[in-house]
VEXKE-876003 format. One record per atom (N, C-alpha, C, O): residue number from 1; x, y, z; atom name. Coordinates in steps of 0.001 Angstrom, whole numbers, plus 500000, padded with zeros to 6 digits. Each point is the difference from the previous one (the first is absolute). Example, Ala and Ser with C-alpha at 12.3 -4.5 7.8 and 13.67 -1.06 7.14 Angstrom:
<rs>
R    i       u       v       w  at
R    1  513190  494310  507800   N
R    1  499110  501190  500000  CA
R    1  500900  501200  500000   C
R    1  501036  499981  500665   O
R    2  498614  501069  498615   N
R    2  500820  501190  500060  CA
R    2  499230  501090  500730   C
R    2  500509  501108  500169   O
</rs>
This chain:
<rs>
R    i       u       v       w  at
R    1  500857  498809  500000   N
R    1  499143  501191  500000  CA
R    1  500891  501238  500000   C
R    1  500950  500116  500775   O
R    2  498711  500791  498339   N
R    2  500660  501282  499943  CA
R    2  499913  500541  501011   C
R    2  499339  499525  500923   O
R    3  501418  501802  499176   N
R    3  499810  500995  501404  CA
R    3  498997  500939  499472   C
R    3  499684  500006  498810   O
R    4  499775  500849  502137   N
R    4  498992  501058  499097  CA
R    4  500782  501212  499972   C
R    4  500745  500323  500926   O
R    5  499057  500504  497779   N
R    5  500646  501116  499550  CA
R    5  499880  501267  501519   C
R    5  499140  500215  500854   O
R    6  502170  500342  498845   N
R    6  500552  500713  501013  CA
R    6  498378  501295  500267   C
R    6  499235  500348  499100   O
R    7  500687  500120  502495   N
R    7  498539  500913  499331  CA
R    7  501294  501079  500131   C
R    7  501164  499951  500399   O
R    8  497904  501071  499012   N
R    8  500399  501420  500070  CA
R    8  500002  501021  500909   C
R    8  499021  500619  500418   O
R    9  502437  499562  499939   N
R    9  499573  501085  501687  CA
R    9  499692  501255  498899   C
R    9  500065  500115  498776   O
R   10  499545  500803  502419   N
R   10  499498  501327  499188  CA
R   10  501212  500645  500221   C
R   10  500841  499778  500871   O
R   11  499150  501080  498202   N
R   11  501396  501052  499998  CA
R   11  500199  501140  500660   C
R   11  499375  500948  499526   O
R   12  501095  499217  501141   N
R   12  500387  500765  501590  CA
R   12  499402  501570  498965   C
R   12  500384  500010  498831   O
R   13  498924  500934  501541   N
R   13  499520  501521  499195  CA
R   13  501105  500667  501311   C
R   13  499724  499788  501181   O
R   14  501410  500949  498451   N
R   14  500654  500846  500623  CA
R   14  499167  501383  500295   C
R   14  499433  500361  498969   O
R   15  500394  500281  501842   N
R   15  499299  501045  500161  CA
R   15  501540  501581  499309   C
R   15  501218  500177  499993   O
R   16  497207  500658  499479   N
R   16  500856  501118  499443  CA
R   16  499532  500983  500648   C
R   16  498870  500146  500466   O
R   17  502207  500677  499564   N
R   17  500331  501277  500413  CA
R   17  499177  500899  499366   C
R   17  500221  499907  498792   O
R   18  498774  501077  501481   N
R   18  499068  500934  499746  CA
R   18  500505  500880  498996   C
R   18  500783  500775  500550   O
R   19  499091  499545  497772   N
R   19  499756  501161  499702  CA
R   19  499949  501060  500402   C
R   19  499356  500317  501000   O
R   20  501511  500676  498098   N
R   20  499775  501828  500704  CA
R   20  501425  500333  500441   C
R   20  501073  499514  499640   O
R   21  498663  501374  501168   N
R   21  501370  500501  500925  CA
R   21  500215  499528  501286   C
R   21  498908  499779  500524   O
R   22  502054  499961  500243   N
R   22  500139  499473  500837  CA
R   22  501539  500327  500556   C
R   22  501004  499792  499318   O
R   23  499018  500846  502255   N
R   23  501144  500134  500721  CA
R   23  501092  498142  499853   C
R   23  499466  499019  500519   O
R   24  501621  500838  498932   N
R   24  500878  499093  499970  CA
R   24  501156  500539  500975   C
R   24  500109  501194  500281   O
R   25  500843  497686  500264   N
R   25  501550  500400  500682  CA
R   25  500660  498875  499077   C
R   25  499661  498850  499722   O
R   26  501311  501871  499955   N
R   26  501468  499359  499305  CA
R   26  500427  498765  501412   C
R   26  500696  500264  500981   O
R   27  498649  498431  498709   N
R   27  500416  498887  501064  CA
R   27  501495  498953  499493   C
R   27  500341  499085  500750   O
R   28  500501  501207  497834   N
R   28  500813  499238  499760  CA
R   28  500669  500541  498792   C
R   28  499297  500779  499356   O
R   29  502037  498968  500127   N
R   29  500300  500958  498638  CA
R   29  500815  498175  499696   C
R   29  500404  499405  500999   O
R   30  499717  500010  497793   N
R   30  500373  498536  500140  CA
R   30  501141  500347  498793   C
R   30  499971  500952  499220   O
R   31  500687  498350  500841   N
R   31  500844  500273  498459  CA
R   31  500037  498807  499399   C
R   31  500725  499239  500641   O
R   32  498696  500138  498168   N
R   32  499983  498653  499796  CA
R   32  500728  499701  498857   C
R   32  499381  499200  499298   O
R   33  501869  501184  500165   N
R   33  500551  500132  499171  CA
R   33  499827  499998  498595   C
R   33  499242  500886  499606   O
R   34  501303  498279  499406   N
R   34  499415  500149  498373  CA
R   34  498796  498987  499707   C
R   34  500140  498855  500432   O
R   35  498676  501468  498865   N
R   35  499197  499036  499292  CA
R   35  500191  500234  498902   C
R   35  500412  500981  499382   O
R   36  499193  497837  500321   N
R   36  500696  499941  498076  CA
R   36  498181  499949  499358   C
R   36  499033  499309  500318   O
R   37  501113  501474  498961   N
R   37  498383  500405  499013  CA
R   37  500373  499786  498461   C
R   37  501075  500327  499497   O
R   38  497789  499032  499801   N
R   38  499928  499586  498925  CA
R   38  499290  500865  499459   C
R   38  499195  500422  500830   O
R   39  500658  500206  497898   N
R   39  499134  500808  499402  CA
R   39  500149  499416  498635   C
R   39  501193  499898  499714   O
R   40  498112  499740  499471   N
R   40  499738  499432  498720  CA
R   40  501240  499595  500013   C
R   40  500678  500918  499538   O
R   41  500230  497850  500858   N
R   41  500706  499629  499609  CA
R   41  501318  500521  500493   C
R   41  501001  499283  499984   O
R   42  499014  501852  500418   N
R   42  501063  500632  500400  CA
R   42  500375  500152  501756   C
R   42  499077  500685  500440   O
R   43  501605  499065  500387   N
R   43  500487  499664  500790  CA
R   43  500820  501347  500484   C
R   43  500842  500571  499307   O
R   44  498741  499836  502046   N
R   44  500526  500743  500659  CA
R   44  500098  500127  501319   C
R   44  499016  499651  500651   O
R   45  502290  500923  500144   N
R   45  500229  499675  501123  CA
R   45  499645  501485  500920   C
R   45  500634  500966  499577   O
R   46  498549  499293  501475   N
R   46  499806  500722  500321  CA
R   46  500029  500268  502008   C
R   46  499287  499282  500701   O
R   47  501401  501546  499777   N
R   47  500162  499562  501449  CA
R   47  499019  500427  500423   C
R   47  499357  500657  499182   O
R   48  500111  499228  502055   N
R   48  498317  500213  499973  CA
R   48  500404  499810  502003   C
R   48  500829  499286  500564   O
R   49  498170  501686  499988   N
R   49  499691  500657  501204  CA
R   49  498382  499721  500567   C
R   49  499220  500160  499061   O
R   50  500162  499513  502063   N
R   50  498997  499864  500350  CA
R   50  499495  500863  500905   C
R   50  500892  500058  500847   O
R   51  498048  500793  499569   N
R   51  500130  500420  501396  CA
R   51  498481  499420  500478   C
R   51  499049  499609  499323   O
R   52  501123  500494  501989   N
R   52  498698  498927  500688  CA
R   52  499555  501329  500487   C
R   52  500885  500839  500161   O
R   53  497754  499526  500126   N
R   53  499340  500998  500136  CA
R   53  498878  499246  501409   C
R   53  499451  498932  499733   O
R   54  500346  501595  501430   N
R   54  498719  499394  500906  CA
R   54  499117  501317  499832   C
R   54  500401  501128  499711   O
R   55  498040  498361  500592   N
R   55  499172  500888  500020  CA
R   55  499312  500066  500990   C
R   55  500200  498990  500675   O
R   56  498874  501862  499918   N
R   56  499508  499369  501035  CA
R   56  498889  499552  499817   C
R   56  499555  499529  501047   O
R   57  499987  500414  498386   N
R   57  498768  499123  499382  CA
R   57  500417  498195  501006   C
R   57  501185  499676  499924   O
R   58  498044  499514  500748   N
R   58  500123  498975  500408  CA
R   58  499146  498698  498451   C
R   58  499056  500129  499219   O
R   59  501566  499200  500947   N
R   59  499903  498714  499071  CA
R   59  498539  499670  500434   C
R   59  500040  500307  501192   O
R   60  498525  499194  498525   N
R   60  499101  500031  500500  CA
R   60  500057  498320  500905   C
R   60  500990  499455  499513   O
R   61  498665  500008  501070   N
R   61  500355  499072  500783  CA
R   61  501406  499490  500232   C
R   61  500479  498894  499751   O
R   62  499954  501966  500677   N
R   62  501405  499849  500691  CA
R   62  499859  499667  501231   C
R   62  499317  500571  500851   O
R   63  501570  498154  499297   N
R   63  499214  499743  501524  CA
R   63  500881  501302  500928   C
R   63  499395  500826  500684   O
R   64  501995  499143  499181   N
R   64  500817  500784  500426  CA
R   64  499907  501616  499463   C
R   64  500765  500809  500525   O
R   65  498455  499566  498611   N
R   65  500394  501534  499839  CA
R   65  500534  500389  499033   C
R   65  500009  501207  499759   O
R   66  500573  497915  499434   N
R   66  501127  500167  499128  CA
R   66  499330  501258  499106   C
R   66  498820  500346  500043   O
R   67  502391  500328  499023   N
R   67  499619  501238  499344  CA
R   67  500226  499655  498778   C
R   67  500428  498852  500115   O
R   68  499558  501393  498856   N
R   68  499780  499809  498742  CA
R   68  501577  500590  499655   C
R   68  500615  500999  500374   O
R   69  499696  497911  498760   N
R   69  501114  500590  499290  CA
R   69  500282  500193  498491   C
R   69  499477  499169  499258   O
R   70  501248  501772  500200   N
R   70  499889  500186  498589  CA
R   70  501485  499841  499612   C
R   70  500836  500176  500886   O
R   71  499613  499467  497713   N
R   71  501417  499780  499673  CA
R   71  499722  501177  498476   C
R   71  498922  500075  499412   O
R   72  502283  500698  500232   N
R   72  500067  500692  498875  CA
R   72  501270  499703  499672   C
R   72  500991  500250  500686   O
R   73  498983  499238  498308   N
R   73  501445  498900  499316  CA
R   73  500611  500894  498459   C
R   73  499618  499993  498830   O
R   74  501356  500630  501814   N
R   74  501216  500942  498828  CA
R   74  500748  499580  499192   C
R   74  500743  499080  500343   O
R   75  499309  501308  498645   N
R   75  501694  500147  499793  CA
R   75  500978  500874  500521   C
R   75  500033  501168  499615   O
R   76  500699  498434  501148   N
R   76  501073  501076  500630  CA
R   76  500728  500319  499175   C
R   76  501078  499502  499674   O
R   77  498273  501527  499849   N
R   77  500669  501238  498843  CA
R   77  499850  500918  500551   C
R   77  499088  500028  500826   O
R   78  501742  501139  498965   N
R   78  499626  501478  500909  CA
R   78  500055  500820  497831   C
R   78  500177  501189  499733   O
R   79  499657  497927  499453   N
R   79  499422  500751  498810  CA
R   79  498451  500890  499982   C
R   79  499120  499648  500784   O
R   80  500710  501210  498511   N
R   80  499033  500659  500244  CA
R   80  498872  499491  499126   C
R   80  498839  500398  500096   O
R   81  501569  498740  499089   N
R   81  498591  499429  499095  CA
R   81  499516  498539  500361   C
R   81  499300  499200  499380   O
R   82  501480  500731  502145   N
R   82  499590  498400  501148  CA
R   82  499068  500493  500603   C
R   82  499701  501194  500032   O
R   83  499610  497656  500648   N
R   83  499125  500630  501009  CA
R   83  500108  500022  501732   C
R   83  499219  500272  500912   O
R   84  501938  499365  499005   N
R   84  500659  500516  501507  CA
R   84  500061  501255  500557   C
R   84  499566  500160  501141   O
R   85  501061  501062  498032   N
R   85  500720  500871  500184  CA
R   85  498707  500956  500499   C
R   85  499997  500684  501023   O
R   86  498536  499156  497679   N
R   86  498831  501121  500233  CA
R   86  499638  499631  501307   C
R   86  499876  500790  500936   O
R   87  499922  497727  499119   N
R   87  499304  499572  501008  CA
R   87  500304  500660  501414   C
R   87  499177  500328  500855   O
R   88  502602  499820  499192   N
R   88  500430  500236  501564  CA
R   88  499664  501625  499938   C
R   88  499820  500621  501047   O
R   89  500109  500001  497705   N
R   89  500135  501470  499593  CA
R   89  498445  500434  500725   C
R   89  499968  500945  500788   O
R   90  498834  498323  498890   N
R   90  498754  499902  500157  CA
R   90  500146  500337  501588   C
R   90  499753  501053  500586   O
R   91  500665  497877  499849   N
R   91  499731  499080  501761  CA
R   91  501026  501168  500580   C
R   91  499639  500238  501152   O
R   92  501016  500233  498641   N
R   92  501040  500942  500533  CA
R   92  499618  501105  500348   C
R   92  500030  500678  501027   O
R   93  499434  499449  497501   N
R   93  499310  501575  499645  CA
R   93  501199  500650  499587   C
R   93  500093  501165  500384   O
R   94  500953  498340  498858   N
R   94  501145  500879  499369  CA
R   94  500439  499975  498420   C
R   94  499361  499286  499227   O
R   95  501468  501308  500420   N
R   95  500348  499963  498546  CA
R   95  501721  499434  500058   C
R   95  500789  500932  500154   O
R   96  499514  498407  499797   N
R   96  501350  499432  499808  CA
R   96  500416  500668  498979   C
R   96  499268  500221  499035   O
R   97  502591  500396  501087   N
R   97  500329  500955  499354  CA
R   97  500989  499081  499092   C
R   97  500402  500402  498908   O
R   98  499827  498792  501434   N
R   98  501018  499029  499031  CA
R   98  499674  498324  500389   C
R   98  499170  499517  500770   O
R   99  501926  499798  498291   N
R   99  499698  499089  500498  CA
R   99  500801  499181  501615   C
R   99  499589  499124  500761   O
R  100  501472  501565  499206   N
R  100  500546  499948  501757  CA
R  100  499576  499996  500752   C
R  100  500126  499023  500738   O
R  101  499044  502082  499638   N
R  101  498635  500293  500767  CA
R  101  498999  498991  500291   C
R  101  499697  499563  501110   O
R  102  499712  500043  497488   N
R  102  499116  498826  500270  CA
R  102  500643  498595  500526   C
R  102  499209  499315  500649   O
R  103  502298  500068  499148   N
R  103  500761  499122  500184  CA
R  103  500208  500109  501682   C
R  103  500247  498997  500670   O
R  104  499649  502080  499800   N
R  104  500738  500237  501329  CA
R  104  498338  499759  501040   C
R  104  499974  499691  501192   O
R  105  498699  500585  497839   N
R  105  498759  499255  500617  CA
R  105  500099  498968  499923   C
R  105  499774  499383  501040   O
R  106  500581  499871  497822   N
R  106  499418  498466  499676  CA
R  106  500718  499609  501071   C
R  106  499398  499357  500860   O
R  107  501864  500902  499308   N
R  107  501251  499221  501365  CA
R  107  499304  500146  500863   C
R  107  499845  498892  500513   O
R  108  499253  502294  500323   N
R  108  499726  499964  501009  CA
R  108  498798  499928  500449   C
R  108  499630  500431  501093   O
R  109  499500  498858  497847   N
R  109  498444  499298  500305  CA
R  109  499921  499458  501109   C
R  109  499185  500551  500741   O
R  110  501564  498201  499867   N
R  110  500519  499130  501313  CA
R  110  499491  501240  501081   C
R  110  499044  500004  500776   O
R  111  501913  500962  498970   N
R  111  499533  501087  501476  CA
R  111  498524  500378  500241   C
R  111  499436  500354  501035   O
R  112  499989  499428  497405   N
R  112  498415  501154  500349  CA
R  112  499144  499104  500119   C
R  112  498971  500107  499333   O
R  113  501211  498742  501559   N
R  113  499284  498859  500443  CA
R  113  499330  501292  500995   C
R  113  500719  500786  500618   O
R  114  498103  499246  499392   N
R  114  499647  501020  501139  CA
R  114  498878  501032  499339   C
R  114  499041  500504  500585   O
R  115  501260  499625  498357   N
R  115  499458  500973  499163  CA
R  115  498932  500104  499024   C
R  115  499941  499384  498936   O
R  116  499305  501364  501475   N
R  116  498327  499386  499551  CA
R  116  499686  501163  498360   C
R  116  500740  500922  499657   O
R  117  498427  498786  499874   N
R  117  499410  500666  499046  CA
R  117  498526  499282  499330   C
R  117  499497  498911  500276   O
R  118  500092  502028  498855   N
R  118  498197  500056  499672  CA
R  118  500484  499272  498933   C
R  118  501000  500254  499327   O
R  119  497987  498536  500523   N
R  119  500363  498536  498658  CA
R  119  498917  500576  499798   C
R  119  499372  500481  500944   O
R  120  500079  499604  497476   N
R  120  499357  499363  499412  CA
R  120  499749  498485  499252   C
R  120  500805  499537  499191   O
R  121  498226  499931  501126   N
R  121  500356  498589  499888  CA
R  121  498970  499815  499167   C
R  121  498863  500443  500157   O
R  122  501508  498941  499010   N
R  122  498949  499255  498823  CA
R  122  499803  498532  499855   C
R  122  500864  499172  500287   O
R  123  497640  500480  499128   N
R  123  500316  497933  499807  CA
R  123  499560  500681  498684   C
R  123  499226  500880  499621   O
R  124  501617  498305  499917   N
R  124  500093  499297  498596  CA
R  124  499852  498335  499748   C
R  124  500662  499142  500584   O
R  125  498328  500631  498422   N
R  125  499398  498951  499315  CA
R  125  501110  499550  498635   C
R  125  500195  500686  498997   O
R  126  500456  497914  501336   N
R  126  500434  499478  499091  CA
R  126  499971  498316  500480   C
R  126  500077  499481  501114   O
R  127  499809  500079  497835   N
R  127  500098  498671  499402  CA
R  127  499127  499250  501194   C
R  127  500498  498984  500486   O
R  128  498002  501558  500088   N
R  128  499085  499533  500534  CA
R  128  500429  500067  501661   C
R  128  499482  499324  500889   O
R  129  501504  501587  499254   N
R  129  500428  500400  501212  CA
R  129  500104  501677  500196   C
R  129  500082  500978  499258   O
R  130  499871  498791  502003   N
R  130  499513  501851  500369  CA
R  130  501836  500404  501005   C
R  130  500283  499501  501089   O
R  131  500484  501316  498248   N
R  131  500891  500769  500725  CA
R  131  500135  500830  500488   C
R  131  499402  500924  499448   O
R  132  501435  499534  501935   N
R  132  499661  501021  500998  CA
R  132  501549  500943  499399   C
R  132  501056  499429  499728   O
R  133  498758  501835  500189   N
R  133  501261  500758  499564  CA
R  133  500024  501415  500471   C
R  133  498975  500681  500023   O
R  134  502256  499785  500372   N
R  134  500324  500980  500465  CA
R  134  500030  501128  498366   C
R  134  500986  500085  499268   O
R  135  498116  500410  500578   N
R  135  500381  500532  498766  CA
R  135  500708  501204  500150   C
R  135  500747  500149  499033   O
R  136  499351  501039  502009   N
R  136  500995  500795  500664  CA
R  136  500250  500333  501209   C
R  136  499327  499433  500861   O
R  137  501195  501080  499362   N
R  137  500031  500515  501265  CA
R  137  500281  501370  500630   C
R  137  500780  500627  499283   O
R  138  498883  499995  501719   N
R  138  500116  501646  500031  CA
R  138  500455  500511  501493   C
R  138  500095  499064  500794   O
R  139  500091  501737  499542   N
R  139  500624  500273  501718  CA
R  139  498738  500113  500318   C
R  139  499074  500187  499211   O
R  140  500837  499649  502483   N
R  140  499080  500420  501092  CA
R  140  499639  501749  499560   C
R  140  500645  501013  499730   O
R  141  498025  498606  500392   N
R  141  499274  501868  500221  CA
R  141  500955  500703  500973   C
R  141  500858  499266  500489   O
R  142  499146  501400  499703   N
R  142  500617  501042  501188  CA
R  142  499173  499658  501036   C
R  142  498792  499793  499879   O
R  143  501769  500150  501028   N
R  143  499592  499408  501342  CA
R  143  499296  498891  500148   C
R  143  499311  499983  501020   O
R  144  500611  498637  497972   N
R  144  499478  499100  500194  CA
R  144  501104  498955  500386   C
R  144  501184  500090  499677   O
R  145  498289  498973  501011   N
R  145  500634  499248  501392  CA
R  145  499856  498589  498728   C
R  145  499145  499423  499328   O
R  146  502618  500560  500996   N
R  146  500238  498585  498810  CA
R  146  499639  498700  501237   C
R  146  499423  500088  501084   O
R  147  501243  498633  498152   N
R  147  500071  498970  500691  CA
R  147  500820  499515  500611   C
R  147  501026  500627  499739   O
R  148  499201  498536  501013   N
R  148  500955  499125  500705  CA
R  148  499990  498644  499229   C
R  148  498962  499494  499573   O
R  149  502334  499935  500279   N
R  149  499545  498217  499824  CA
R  149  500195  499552  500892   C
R  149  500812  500180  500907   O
R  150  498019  498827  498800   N
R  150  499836  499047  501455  CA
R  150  500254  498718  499321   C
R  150  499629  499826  498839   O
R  151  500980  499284  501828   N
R  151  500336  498659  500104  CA
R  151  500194  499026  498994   C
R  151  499769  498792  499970   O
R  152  500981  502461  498742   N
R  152  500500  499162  499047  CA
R  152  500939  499530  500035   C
R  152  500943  500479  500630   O
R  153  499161  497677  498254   N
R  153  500689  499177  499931  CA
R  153  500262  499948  498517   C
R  153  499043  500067  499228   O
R  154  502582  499781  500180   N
R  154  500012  499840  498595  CA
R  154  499193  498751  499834   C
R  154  499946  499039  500767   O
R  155  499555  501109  498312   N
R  155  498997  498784  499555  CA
R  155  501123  499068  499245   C
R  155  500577  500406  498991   O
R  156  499756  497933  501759   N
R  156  500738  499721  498386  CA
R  156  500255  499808  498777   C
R  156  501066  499725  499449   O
R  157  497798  500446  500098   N
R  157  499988  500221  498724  CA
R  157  500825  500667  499389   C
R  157  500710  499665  499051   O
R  158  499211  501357  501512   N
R  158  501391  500978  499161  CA
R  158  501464  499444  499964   C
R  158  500840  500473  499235   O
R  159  499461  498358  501751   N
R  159  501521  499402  499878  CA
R  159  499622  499022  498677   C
R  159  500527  500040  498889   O
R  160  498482  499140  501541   N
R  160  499620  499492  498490  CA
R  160  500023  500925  498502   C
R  160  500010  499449  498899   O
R  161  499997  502077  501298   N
R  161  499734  500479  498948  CA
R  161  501564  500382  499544   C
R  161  500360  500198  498839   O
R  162  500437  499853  502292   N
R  162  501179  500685  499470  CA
R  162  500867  498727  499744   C
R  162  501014  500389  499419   O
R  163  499027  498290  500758   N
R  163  500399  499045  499773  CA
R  163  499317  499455  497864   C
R  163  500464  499640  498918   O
R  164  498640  500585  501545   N
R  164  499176  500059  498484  CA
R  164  500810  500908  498519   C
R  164  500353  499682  498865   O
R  165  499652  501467  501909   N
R  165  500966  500989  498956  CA
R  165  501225  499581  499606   C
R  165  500528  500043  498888   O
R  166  500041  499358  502625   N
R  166  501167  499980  499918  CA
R  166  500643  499026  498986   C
R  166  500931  500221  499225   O
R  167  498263  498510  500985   N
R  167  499897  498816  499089  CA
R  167  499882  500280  498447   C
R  167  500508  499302  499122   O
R  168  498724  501857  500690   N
R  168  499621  500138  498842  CA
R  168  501495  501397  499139   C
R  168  500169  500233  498803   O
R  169  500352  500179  502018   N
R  169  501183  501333  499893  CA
R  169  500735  498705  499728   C
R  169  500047  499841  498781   O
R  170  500492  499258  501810   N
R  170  501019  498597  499812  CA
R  170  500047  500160  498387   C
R  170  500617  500576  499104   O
R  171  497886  498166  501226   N
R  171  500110  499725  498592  CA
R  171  499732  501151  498591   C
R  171  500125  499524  498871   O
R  172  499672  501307  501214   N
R  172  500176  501252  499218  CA
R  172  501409  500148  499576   C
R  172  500292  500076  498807   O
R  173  500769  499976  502328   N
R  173  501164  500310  499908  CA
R  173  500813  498944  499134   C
R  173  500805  500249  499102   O
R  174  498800  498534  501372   N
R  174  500424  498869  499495  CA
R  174  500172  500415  498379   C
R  174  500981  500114  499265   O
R  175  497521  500061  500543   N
R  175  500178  499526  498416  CA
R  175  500170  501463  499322   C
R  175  499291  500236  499022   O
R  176  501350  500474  501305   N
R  176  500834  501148  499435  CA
R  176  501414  500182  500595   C
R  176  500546  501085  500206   O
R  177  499977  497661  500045   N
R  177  501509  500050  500782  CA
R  177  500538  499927  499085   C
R  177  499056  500001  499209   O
R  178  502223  499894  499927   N
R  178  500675  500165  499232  CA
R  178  501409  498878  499783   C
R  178  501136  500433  500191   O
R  179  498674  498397  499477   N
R  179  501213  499150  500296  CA
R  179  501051  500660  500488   C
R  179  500299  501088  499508   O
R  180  500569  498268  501728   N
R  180  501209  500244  499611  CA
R  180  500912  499730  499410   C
R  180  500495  498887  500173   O
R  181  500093  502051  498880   N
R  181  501180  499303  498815  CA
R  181  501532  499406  500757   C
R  181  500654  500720  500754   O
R  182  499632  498287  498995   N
R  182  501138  499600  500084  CA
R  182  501424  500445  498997   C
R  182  500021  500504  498877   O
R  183  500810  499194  501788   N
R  183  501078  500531  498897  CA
R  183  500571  499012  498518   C
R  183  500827  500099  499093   O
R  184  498157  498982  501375   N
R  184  500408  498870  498784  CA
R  184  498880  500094  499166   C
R  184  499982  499427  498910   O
R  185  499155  501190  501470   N
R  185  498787  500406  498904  CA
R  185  500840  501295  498820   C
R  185  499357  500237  498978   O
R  186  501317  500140  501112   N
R  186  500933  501085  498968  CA
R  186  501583  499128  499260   C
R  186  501067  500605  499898   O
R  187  498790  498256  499763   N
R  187  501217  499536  499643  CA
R  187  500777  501242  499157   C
R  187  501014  500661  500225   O
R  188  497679  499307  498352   N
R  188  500485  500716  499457  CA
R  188  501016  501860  499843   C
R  188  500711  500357  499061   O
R  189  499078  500137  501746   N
R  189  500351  501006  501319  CA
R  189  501609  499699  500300   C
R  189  500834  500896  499864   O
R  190  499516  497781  500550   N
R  190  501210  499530  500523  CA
R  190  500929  499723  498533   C
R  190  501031  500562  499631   O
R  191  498458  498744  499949   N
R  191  500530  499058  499037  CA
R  191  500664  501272  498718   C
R  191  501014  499860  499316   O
R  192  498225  501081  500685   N
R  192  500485  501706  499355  CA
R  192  501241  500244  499902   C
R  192  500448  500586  500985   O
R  193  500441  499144  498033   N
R  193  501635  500506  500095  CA
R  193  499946  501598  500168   C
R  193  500768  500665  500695   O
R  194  498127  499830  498497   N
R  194  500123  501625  500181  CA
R  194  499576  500589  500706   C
R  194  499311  500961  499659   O
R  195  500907  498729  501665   N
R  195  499225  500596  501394  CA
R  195  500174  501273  500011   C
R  195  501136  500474  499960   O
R  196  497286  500619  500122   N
R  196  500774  501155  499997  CA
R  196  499400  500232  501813   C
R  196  499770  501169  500313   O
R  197  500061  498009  500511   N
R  197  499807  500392  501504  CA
R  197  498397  499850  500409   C
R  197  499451  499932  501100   O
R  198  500120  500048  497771   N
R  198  498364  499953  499976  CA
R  198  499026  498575  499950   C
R  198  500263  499047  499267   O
R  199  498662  501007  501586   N
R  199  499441  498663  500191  CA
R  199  498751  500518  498695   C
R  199  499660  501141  499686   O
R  200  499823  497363  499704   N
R  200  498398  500430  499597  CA
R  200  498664  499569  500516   C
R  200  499108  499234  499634   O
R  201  501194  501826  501676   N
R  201  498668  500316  500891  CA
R  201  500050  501342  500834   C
R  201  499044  500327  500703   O
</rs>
């Protein structure tokens, strides 16, 4: 007698974070090094930055309280046609005068663990799934009372994520490494009565 076919658990519905504006605190700045991206065929290596955002919005049956968290995933470029540079320009409320300037923020994201600003957050509908997104961000009103984080933990996922890249930067590198030539790969080079001092490479 056969076994009977496996039943179907139901699929866990993650709860989302509310639409609109909403007070956030800078709870983590991650650096997860290169992911390698494919675009029609073409292959590119790009180093890429995360920052974890808490809100105070609570998760709706949390047994504990927990607060909702958001991730906004960069390219760590301090170029001005990335979307790092507006973003911190936005959340800052400044105009970066070069690109040094913006380089000497990106280094010191880690410190502004602490530091709150107004998200706009959007869901977006794709491929029969609904996404939660920081679409900008802006400073506190004048005299409005930011947040504290409370009782965040890096989630591991993100070691999984920077292990992921990393795997993928490898093999990227791999297959654009360049043999190394030996000196017996040039006989012809040696074997030259008319040496004028010059190799051909």
């Amino acid at each position: 007698m056969s076994l009977p076919a496996p039943s179907k658990g139901e699929k866990k519905v993650w709860p989302k974070h509310p639409a609109g504006s909403h007070v956030v605190v800078l709870a983590d700045a991650i650096h997860l090094g290169f992911r390698v991206t494919n675009f029609s065929g073409n292959e590119k290596k790009q180093e890429r930055v995360v920052l974890i955002w808490q809100s105070g919005k609570i998760e709706p049956d949390s047994p504990d309280g927990r607060r909702f968290e958001l991730a906004t995933e960069f390219t760590y470029s301090s170029y001005e046609n990335g979307n790092l540079r507006p973003f911190l320009e936005s959340w800052l409320g400044v105009t970066f005068a070069d690109e040094a300037e913006v380089e000497k923020v990106m280094q010191g994201l880690p410190e502004r663990v602490g530091t709150s600003g107004i998200a706009s957050i959007v869901h977006k509908a794709k491929d029969d799934k609904v996404y939660v997104n920081i679409k900008s961000l802006a400073p506190l009103m004048e005299g409005q009372e930011g947040l504290k984080v409370v009782g965040y933990t890096r989630n591991p996922y993100w070691a999984k994520k920077i292990e992921e890249y990393k795997k993928q930067a490898a093999e990227y590198d791999a297959k654009r490494a360049k043999p190394v030539q030996s000196i017996e790969e040039f006989p012809a080079a040696l074997e030259d009565d008319d040496d004028d001092g010059s190799l051909p490479f």
